[in-house]
C-alpha positions as protocol buffer text, in pm:
chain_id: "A"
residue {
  index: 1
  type: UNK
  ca { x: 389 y: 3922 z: 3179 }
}
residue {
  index: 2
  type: UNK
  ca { x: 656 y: 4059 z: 3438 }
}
residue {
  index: 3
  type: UNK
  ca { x: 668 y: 3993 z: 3806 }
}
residue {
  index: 4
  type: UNK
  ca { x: 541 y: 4287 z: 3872 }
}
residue {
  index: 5
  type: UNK
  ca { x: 237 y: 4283 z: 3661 }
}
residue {
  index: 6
  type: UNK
  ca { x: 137 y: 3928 z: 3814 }
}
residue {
  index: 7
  type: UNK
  ca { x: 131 y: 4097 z: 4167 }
}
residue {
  index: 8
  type: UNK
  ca { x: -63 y: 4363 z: 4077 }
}
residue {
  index: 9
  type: UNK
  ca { x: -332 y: 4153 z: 3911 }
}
residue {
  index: 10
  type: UNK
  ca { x: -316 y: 3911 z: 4188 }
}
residue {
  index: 11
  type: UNK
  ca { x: -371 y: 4180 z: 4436 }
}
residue {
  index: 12
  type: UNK
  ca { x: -671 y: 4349 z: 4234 }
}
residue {
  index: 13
  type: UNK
  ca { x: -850 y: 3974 z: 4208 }
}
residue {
  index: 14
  type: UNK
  ca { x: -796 y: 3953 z: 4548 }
}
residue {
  index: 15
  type: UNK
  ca { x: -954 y: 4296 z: 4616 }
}
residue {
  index: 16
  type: UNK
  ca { x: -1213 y: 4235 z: 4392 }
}
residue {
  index: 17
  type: UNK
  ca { x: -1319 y: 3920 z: 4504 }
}
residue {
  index: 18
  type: UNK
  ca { x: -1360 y: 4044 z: 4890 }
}
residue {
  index: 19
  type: UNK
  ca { x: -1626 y: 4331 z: 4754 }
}
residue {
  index: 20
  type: UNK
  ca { x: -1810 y: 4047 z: 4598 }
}
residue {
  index: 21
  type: UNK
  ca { x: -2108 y: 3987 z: 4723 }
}
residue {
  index: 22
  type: UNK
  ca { x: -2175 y: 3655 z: 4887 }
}
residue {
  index: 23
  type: UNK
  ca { x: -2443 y: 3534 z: 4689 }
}
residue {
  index: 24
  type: UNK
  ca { x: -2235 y: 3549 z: 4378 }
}
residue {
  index: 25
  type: UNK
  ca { x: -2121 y: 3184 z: 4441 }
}
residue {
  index: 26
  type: UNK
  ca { x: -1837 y: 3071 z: 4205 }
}
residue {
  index: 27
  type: UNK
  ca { x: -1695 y: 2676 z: 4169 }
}
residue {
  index: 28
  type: UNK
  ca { x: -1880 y: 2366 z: 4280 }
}
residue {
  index: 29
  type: UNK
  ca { x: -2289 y: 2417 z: 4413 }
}
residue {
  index: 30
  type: UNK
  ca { x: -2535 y: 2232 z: 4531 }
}
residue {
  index: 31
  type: UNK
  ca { x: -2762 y: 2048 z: 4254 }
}
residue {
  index: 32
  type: UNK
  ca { x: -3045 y: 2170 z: 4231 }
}
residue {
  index: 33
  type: UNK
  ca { x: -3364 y: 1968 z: 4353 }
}
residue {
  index: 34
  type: UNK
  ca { x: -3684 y: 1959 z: 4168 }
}
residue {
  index: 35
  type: UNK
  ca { x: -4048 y: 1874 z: 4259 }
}
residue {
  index: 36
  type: UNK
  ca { x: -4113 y: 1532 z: 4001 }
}
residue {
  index: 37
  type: UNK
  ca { x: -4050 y: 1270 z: 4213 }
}
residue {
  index: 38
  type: UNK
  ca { x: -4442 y: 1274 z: 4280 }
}
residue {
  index: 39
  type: UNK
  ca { x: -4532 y: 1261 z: 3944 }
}
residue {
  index: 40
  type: UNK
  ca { x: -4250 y: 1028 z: 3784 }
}
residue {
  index: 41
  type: UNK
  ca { x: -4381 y: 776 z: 4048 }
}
residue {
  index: 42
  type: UNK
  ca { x: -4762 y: 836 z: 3901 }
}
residue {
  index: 43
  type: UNK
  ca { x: -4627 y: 780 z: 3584 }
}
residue {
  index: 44
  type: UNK
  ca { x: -4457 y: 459 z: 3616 }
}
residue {
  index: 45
  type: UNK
  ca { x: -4748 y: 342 z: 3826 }
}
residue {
  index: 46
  type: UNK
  ca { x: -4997 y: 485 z: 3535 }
}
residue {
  index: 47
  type: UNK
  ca { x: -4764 y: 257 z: 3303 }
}
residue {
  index: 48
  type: UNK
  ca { x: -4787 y: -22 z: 3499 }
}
residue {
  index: 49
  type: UNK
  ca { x: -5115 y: -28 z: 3533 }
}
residue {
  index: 50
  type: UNK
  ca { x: -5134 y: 28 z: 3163 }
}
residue {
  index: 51
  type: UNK
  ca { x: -4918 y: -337 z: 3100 }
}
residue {
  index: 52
  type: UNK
  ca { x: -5163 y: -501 z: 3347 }
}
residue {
  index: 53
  type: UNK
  ca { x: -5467 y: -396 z: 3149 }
}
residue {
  index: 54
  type: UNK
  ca { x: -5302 y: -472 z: 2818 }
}
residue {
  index: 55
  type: UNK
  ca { x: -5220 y: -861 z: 2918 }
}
residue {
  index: 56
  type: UNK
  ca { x: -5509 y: -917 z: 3094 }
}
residue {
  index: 57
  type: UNK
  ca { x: -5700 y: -819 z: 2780 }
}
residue {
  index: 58
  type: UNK
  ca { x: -5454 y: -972 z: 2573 }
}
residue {
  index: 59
  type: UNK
  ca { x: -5488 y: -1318 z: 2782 }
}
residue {
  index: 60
  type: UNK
  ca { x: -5879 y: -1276 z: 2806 }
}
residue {
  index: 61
  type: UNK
  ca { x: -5950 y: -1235 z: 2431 }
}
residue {
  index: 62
  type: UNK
  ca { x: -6102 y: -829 z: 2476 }
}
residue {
  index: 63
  type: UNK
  ca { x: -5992 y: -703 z: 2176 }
}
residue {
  index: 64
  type: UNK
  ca { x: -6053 y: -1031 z: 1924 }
}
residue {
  index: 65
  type: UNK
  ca { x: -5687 y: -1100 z: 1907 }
}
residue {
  index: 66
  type: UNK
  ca { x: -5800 y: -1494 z: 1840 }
}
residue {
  index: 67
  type: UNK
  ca { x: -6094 y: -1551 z: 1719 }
}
């Protein structure tokens, strides 16, 4: 590629990239942000919970574990 032929592309990129539109957004973005923080906390609660249930039954003889 010649001199000349890297100008000319360099001046249509730069051409081309002041018609873009702004929301065409090129390079590093944000991260995007999702709505589970509610329900990964109800689920490690529910889990929780769950452990609680399963010792205390466990350490109360519920299920006939020791008979």
């Amino acid at each position: 590629m010649s001199n000349e032929d890297k100008k000319k592309y360099m001046k249509e990129t730069e051409e081309e990239a002041k018609q873009r539109p702004p929301e065409d957004k090129q390079g590093l973005q944000e991260p995007r942000v999702t709505g589970y923080k509610p329900l990964q906390l109800g689920i490690i609660i529910f889990v929780i919970l769950v452990l609680i249930l399963i010792g205390f039954g466990i350490g109360t003889d519920w299920f006939g574990v020791s008979n």
